[in-house]
ZAKOL-54521 format. One record per residue (C-alpha): y, z negated, x negated; residue in three letters. Coordinates in steps of 0.02 Angstrom, whole numbers, padded with zeros to 5 digits, always signed. Each point is the difference from the previous one (the first is absolute). Example, Ala and Ser with C-alpha at 12.3 -4.5 7.8 and 13.67 -1.06 7.14 Angstrom:
-00225-00390-00615ALA+00172+00033-00069SER
This chain:
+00000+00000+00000UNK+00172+00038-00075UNK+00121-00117-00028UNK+00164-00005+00139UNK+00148+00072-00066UNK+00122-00131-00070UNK-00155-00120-00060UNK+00044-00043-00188UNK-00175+00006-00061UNK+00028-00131-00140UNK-00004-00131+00137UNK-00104-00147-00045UNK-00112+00036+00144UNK-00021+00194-00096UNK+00044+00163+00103UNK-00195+00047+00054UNK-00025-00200+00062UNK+00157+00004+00091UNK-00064+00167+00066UNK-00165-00034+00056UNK+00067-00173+00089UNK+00109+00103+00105UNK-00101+00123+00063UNK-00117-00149+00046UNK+00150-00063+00094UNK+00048+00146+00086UNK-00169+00026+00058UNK+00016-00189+00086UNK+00167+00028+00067UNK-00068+00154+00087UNK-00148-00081+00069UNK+00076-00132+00056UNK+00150+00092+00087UNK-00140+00089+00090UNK-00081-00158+00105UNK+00166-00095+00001UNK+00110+00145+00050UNK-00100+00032+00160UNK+00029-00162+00056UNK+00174+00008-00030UNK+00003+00190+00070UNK-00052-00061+00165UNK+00149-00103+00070UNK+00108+00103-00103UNK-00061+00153+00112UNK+00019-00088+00157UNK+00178-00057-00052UNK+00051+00170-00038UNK-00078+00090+00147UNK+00061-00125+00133UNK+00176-00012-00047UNK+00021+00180-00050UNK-00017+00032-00180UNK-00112+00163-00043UNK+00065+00009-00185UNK-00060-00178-00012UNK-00167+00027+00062UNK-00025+00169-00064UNK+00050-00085-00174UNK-00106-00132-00003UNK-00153+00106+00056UNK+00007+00129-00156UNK+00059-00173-00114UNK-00216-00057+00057UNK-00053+00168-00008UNK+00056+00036-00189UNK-00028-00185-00057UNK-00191+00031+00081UNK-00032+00155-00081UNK+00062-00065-00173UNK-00127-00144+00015UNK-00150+00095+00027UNK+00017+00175-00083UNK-00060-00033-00194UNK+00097+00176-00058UNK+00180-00063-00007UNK+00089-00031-00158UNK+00070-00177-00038UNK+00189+00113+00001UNK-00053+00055+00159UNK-00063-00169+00095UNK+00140-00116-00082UNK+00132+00125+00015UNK-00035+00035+00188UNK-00022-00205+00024UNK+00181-00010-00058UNK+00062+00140+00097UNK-00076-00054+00157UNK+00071-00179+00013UNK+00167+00051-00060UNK-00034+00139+00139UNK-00047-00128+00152UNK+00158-00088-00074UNK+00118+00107+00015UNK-00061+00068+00172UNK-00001-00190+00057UNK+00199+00000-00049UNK+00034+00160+00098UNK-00096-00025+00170UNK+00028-00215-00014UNK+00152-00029-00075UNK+00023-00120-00159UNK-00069-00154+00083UNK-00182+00042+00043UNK-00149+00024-00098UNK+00073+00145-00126UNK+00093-00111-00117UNK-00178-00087-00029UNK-00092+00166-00040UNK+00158+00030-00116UNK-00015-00126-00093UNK-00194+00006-00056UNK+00050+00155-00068UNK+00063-00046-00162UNK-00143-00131-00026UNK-00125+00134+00023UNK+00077+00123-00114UNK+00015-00167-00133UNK-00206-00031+00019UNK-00048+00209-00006UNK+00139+00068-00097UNK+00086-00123-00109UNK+00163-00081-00025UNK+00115+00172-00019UNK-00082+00066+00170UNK+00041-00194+00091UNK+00177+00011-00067UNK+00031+00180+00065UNK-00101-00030+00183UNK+00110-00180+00012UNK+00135+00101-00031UNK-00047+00137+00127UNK-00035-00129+00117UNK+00163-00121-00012UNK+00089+00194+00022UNK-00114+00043+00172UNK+00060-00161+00081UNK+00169-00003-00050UNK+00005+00200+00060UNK-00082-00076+00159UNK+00116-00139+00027UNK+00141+00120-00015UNK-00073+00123+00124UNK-00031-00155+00123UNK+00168-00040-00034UNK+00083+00172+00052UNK-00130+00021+00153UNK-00095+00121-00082UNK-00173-00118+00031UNK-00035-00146+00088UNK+00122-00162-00015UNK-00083-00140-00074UNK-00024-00116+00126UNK-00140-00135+00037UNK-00164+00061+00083UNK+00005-00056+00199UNK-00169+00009+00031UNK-00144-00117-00052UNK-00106+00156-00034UNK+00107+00062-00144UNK+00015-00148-00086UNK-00195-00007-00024UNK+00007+00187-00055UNK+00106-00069-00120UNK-00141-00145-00037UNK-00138+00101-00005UNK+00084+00145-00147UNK+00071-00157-00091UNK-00192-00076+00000UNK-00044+00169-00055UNK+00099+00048-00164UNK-00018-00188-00053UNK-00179+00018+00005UNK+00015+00171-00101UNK+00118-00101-00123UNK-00105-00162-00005UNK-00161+00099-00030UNK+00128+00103-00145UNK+00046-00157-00080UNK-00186-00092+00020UNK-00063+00166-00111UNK+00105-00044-00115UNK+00004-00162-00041UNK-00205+00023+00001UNK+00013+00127-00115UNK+00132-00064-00117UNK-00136-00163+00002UNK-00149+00102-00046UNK+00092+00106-00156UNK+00068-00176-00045UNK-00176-00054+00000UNK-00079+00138-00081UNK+00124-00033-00137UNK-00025-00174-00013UNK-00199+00017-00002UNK+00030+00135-00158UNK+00125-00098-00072UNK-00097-00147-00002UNK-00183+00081-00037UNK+00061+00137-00116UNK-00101-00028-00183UNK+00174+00054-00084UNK+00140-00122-00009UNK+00143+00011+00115UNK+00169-00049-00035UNK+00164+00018+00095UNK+00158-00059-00100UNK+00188+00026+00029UNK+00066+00139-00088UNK+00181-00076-00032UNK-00073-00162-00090UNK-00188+00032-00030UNK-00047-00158+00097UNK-00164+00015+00082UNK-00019+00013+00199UNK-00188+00010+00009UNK-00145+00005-00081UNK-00191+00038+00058UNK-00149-00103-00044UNK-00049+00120-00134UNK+00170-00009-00085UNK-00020-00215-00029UNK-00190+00044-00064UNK+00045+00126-00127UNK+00152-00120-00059UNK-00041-00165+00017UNK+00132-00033+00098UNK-00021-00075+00173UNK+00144+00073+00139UNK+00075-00141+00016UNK+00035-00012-00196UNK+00039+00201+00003UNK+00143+00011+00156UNK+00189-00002-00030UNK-00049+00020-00189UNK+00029+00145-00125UNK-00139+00070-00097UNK+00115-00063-00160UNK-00015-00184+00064UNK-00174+00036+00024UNK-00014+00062-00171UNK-00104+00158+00039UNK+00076+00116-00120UNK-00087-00039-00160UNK+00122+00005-00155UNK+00102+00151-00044UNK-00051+00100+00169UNK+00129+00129+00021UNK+00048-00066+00203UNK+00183+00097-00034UNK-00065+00159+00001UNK-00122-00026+00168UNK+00144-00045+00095UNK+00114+00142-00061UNK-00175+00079+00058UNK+00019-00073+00177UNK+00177+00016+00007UNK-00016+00195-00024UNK-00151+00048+00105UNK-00026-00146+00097UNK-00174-00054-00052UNK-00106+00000-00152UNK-00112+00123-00055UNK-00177-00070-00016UNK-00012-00069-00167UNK-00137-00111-00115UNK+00101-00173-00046UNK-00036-00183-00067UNK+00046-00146+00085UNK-00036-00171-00039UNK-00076-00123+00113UNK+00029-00174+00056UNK-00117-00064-00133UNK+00078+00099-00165UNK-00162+00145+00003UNK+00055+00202+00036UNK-00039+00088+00165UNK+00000+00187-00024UNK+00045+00081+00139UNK+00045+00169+00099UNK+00182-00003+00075UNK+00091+00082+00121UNK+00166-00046+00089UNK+00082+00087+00149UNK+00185-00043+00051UNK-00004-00056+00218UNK+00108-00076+00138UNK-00050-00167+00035UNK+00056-00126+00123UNK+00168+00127-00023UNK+00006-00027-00193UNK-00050+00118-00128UNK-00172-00071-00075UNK-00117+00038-00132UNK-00171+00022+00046UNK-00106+00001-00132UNK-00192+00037-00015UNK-00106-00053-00144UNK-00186+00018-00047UNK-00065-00127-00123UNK-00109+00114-00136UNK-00059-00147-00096UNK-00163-00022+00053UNK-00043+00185-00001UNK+00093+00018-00179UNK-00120-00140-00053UNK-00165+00063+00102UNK+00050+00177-00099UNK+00015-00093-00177UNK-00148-00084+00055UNK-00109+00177+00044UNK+00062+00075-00163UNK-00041-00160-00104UNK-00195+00014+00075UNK+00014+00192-00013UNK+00023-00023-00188UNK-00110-00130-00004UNK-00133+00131+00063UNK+00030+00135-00110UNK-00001-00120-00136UNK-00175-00063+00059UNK-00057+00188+00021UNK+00062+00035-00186UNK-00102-00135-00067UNK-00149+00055+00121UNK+00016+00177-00070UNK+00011-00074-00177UNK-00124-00112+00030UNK-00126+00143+00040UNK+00035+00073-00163UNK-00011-00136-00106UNK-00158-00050+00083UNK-00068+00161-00052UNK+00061-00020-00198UNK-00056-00188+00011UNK-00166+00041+00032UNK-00024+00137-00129UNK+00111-00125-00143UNK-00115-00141+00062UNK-00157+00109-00035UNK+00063+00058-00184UNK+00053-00166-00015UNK-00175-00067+00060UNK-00101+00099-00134UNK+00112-00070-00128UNK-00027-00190+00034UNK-00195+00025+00047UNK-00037+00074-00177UNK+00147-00113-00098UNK-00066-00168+00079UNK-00195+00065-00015UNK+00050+00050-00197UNK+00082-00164-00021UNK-00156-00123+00057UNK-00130+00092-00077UNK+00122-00017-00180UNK+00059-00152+00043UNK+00040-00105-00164UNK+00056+00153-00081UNK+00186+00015-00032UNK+00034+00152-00063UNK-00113+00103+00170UNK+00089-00167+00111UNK+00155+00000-00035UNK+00044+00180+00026UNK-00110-00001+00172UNK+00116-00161+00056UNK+00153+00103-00029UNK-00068+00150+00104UNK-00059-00129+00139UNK+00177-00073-00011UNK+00073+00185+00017UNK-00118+00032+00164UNK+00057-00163+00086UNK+00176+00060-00043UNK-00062+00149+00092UNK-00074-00078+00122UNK+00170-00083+00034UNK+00098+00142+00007UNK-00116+00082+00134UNK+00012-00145+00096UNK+00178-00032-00003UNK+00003+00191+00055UNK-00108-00021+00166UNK+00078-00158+00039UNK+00128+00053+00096UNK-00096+00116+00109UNK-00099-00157+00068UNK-00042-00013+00195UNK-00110-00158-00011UNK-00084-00136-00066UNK-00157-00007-00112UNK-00073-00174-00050UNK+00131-00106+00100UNK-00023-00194-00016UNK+00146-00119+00002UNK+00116-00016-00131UNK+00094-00150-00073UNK+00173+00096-00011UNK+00064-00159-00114UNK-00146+00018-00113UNK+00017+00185-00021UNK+00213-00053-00052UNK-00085-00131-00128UNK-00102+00105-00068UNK+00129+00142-00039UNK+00140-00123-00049UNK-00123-00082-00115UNK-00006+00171-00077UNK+00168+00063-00013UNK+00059-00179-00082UNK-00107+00065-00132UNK+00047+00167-00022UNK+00194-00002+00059UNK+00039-00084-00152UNK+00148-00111+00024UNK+00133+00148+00066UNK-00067-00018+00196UNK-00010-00168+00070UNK-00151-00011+00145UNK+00050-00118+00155UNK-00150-00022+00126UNK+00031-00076+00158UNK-00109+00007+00127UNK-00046-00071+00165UNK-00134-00135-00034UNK-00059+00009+00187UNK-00018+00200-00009UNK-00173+00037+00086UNK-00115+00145-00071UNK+00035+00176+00040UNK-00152+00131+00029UNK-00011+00116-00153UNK-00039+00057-00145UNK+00025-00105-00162UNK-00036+00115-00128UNK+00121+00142+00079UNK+00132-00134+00039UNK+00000-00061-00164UNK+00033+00202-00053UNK+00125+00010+00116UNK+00079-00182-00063UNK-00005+00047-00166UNK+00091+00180+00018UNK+00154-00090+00087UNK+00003-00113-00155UNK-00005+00158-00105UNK+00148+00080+00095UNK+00114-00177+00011UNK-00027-00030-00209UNK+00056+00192-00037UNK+00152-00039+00098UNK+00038-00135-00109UNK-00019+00048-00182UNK+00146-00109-00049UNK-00103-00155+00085UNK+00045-00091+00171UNK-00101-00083+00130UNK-00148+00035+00094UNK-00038-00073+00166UNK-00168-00002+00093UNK-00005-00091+00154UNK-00128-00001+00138UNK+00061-00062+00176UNK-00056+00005+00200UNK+00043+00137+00080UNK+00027+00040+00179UNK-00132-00039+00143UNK-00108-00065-00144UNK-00009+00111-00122UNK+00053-00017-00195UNK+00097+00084-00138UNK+00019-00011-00158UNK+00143+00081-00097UNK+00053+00058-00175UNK+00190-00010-00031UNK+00066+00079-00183UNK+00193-00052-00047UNK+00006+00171-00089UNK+00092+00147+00009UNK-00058+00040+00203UNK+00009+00175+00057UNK+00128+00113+00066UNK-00021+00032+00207UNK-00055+00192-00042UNK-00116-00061-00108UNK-00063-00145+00127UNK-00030+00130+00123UNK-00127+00080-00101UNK-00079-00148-00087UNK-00169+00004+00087UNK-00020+00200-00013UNK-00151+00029-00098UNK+00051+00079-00181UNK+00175-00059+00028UNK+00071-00086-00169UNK+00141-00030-00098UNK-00086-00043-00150UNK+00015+00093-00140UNK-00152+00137-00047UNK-00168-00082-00020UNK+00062-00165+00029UNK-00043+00004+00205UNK-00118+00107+00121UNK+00115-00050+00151UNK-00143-00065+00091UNK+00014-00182-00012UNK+00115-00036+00154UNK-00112+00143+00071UNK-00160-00081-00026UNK+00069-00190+00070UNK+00059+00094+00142UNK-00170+00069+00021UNK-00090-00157-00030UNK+00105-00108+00134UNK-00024+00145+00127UNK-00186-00025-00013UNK+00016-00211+00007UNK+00101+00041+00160UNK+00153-00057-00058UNK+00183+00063-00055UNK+00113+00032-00165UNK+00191-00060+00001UNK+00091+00063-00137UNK+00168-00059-00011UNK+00121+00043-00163UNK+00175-00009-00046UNK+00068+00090-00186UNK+00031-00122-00116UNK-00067-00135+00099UNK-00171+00011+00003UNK-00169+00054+00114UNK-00100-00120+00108UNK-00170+00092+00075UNK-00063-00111+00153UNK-00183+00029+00044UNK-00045-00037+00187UNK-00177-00050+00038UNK-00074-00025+00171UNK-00084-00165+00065UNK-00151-00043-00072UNK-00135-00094+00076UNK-00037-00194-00055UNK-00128+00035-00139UNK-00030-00060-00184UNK+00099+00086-00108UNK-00032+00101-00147UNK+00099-00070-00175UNK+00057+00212-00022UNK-00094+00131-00086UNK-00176+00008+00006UNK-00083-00082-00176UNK-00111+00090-00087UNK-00172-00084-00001UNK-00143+00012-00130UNK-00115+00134+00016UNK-00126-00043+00120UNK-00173+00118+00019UNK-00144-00076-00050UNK-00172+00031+00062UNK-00098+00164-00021UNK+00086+00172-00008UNK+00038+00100+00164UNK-00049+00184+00069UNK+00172+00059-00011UNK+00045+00172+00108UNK+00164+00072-00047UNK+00079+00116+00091UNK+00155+00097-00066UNK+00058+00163-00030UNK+00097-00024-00158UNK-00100+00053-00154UNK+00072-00108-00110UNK-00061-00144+00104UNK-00175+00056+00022UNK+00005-00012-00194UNK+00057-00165-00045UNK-00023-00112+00155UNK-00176+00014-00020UNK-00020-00033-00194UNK+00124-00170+00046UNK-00136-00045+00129UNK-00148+00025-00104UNK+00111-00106-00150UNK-00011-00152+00122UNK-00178+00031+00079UNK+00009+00109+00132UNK-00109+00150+00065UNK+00108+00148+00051UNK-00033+00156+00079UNK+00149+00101+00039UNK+00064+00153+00123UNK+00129+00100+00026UNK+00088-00031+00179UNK-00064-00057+00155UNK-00104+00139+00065UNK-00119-00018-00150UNK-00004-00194+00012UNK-00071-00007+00182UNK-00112+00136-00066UNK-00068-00117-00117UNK+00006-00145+00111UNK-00117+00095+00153UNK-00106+00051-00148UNK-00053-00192-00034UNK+00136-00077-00121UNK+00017-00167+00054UNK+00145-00065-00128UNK+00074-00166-00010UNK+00155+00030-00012UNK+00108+00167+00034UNK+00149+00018-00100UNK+00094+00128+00097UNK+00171+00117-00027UNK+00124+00021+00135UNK+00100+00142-00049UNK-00134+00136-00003UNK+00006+00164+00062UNK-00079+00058+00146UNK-00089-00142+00072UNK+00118-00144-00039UNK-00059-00190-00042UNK+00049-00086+00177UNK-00120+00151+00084UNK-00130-00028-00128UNK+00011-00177+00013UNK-00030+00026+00176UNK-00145+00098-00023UNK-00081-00114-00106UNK+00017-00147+00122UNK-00079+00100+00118UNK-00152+00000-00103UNK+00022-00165-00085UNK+00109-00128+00110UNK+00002-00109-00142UNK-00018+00064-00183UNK+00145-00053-00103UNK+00135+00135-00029UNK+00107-00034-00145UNK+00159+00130+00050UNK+00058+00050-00184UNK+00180+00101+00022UNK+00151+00048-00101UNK+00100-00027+00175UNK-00027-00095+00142UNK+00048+00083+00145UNK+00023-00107+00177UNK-00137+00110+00074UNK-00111-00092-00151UNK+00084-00183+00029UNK-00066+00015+00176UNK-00163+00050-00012UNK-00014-00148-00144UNK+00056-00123+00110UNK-00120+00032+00148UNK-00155+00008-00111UNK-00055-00150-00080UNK-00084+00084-00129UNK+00106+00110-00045UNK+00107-00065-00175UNK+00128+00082-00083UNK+00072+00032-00205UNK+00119+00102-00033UNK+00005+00138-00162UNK-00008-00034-00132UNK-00085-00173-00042UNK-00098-00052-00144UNK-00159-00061-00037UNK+00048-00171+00035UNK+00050+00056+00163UNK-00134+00100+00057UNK-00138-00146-00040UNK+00134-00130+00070UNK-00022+00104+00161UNK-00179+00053+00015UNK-00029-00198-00026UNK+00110-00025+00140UNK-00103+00125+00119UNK-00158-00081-00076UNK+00060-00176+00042UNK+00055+00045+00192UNK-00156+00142+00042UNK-00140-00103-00096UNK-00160-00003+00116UNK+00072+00115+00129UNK-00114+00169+00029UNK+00085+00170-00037UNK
């Protein structure tokens, strides 16, 4: 529906409203005029027909005849149906004046007129019908006056005063219904507004434009601030102290002052408690209450700033955790063949050195080959590390006992340049872990803090409760600390800043690694000049007796007769030297090449004691040969021999009671340390 003619459409109600809640009107008016005019058409009729006047009762007959027909035909234009409204009662008027005179019923129909026009055409059209009708009666008064119509004079008869009645009952009804539509409509926009005002999730805030003192604010306005409405109203957003320092408020009210709002903008503001609310502001310049007011609509970012810091923190988090996966992968590959090369070495150097032991000059060059392979050894480990996704041989660990232990060392080693502070938590319960890779993992942050501080300083290790029962224990270096681009990329595997050959850049990798497979977390926290201070978070731990750190080695253990040994491997250097180390301490060997050829010898009658069995084989891997062999024998001891222990390994192990594992390379000490072991917990049991 278009908007009437002389309607400013910036009203506060809005031109299409405004529209739409006059054509409802008009449509009421019409209605109404239809069932109330015949009532008052009736003795109006009879009046004019008994005492004579045709243009009276012709008048009022096509007055219900046009009112009818614009009530119930749905084509007509609002123009059409409010204009002919207007144009009929000023009509009826003005024939009322001519065939009545000034003092009957006309001067009543004349005056409705300008209300009318007022409720379906706005204030220009009441001005100009008032004006129209103050110059009908006057021109009718005149005429009356010079005989031209009838002299005002008193109605005689009873009759024409309630004709009189009956159209003055009739336009107040049209008016009262007018103004009830009204005043029900102005309540339900004012509701409307409330109920958004009051529900809207952005705050709300009305404040004069003259002073900046607040009117009103909604609900979400005194959550976003802090400040309750009471606090807020007849105060300035300076006394409030929104505008954090140095905010450039000149230059958005020159903004308001020139376009009358504020384009929407991202700003700071500060809070009733001191803390930053980012948010999304608009302003728009409106009458109010007849003042010029600011309303001003603002969307608090914070949460979604901080829920989008949040997603990109994890985000990173994940492609650094798919890095390491993919890294991981490789270096389990390279572990496994280094651990193999590595393996042959220590079989045939710690086989060498027993059968010469005594001998210096074959010893001593075999103990500093040995000492190269566990250096080896190390280096492989410290490379897989931090590709971890779970525990091995957990048990609970004595985190005080594993700080002991490593201060005990470094006192002798750090000279008198680094001081070593412990303080720990004598309450701290055990965590669930792994001593032997904690105390790697211990030791590398030790490393780390005493190369930051090759002019000497202090070195902290405490141990403490952490939260909802867990522990930590921390290493904190008063060295040179790191630079925040460097920080970032502390933890990156092959990330240093130590000169050539001096670092692999996978020490902060591989304690990363090694608390993501206890289940727990690594804070780093470093500040140039200052120092470093690496937290690690462990989990809760279960009451149970604790272990006093790494694992000690024990005496070689394996005595009773020798064993029927099957190994199983695909590495030819393995299949050469494991055996001969066997036979050195006793023990019958018989040996294939991957699982396919093992369970051929196995459903051809082998009955071995004791399987020693690769994992990383081609083909038919160790965890599916493994499986194979259990389903032939459920319980023949299966000693899983591997240069990497995947998780795929570490599960099958820890469902299968006799199922041990030693990882490449080991020694002959180690491999009769273990095979006693398996004879101690399998003795008697059938295979």
């Amino acid at each position: 529906m278009p908007t009437p003619a002389g309607e400013d459409p910036s009203g506060q109600l809005g031109a299409e409203a405004l529209a739409a809640w006059r054509g409802q009107l008009v449509d009421r008016l019409l209605k109404a005029g239809a069932v109330l005019g015949l009532a008052t058409y009736l003795p109006c009729l009879y009046y004019a027909v008994r005492y004579g006047h045709a243009a009276v009762a012709a008048g009022d007959t096509l007055a219900l005849a046009w009112i009818t027909a614009a009530a119930f035909h749905p084509g007509w234009s609002y123009r059409a149906k409010a204009g002919g409204l207007l144009a009929m009662v000023y009509g009826v008027a003005a024939l009322l004046l001519v065939e009545l005179g000034t003092f009957a019923t006309g001067p009543l129909w004349l005056g409705v007129v300008p209300v009318l026009a007022a409720l379906l055409w706005g204030l220009r059209a009441s001005v100009a019908c008032g004006i129209l009708a103050a110059a009908t009666y006057a021109a009718a008064g005149v005429a009356a006056a010079h005989g031209l119509l009838p002299s005002p004079a008193a109605p005689a008869s009873g009759v024409a005063w309630l004709i009189i009645g009956v159209n003055g009952l009739f336009l107040a009804a049209l008016l009262s219904m007018s103004a009830s539509y009204l005043l029900k409509g102005l309540l339900r926009r004012e509701e409307r507004f409330a109920r958004v005002f009051q529900l809207s999730p952005e705050a709300i805030a009305f404040s004069r434009l003259a002073d900046d003192r607040f009117l009103d604010l909604n609900p979400a306005w005194t959550r976003t601030f802090g400040w309750s409405r009471e606090e807020a109203l007849g105060r300035t957003t300076e006394e409030l102290g929104l505008w954090p320092a140095g905010a450039d408020r000149a230059s958005l009210r020159a903004e308001v002052e020139a376009t009358g709002g504020l384009a929407p903008r991202r700003l700071e503001l500060v809070r009733k408690d001191g803390t930053l609310a980012t948010a999304m502001l608009t302003a728009r310049a409106v009458d109010l209450d007849g003042g010029p007011c600011l309303l001003v609509l603002c969307q608090d970012l914070t949460a979604g700033l901080e829920a989008e810091r949040e997603r990109e923190r994890l985000q990173a988090e994940l492609l650094h955790a798919q890095k390491l996966e993919s890294l991981g992968s490789l270096a389990g590959g390279v572990a496994h063949d280094m651990n193999n090369i590595l393996a042959s070495v220590v079989a045939v150097a710690s086989t060498l050195r027993e059968v010469r032991e005594g001998d210096a000059a074959i010893t001593r060059p075999l103990d500093l080959l040995l000492s190269a392979a566990e250096r080896g050894r190390k280096l492989v480990r410290t490379l897989t590390d931090f590709s971890r996704k779970g525990l091995g041989d957990a048990r609970p660990v004595d985190l005080n006992a594993l700080v002991r232990t490593q201060a005990e060392i470094l006192r002798g080693t750090s000279f008198a340049r680094v001081a070593v502070v412990e303080a720990l938590d004598a309450d701290l319960q055990p965590v669930a872990g792994e001593p032997d890779s904690l105390a790697n993992a211990l030791m590398n942050l030790c490393v780390n803090a005493l190369d930051a501080m090759p002019a000497g300083g202090t070195l902290t290790l405490s141990t403490g409760k952490g939260a909802g029962g867990g522990a930590f224990l921390a290493v904190a270096d008063t060295g040179s600390g790191m630079r925040p681009e460097v920080l970032r990329r502390a933890m990156e595997p092959f990330f240093t800043t130590k000169p050539a050959g001096k670092g692999t850049g996978l020490g902060l990798a591989g304690v990363y690694g090694t608390m993501k497979a206890h289940g727990g977390t690594v804070d780093l926290e470093s500040r140039e000049g200052e120092g470093t201070r690496v937290t690690l978070r462990f989990p809760a731990a279960g009451p149970r007796e604790a272990s006093e750190g790494p694992r000690a080695e024990s005496p070689a253990a394996d005595g009773g007769a020798g064993l029927r040994v099957l190994l199983v491997d695909d590495d030819p250097i393995i299949l050469d030297t494991l055996p001969a180390m066997l036979a050195q301490i006793g023990h019958d060997c018989a040996w294939v090449n991957g699982g396919p050829e093992a369970l051929a010898k196995l459903d051809a009658g082998l009955v071995p004691d004791l399987v020693i069995l690769d994992n990383n084989m081609p083909g038919m891997g160790g965890v599916e040969t493994l499986a194979a062999i259990r389903s032939r024998h459920p319980v023949l001891p299966v000693l899983m021999a591997t240069g990497y222990v995947e998780p795929a390994l570490e599960v099958a192990a820890g469902e299968d009671p006799f199922v041990w594992l030693q990882e490449k390379p080991f020694t002959l000490a180690d491999i009769r340390r273990k095979i006693g072991e398996i004879r101690a917990a399998a003795s008697g049991r059938p295979c």
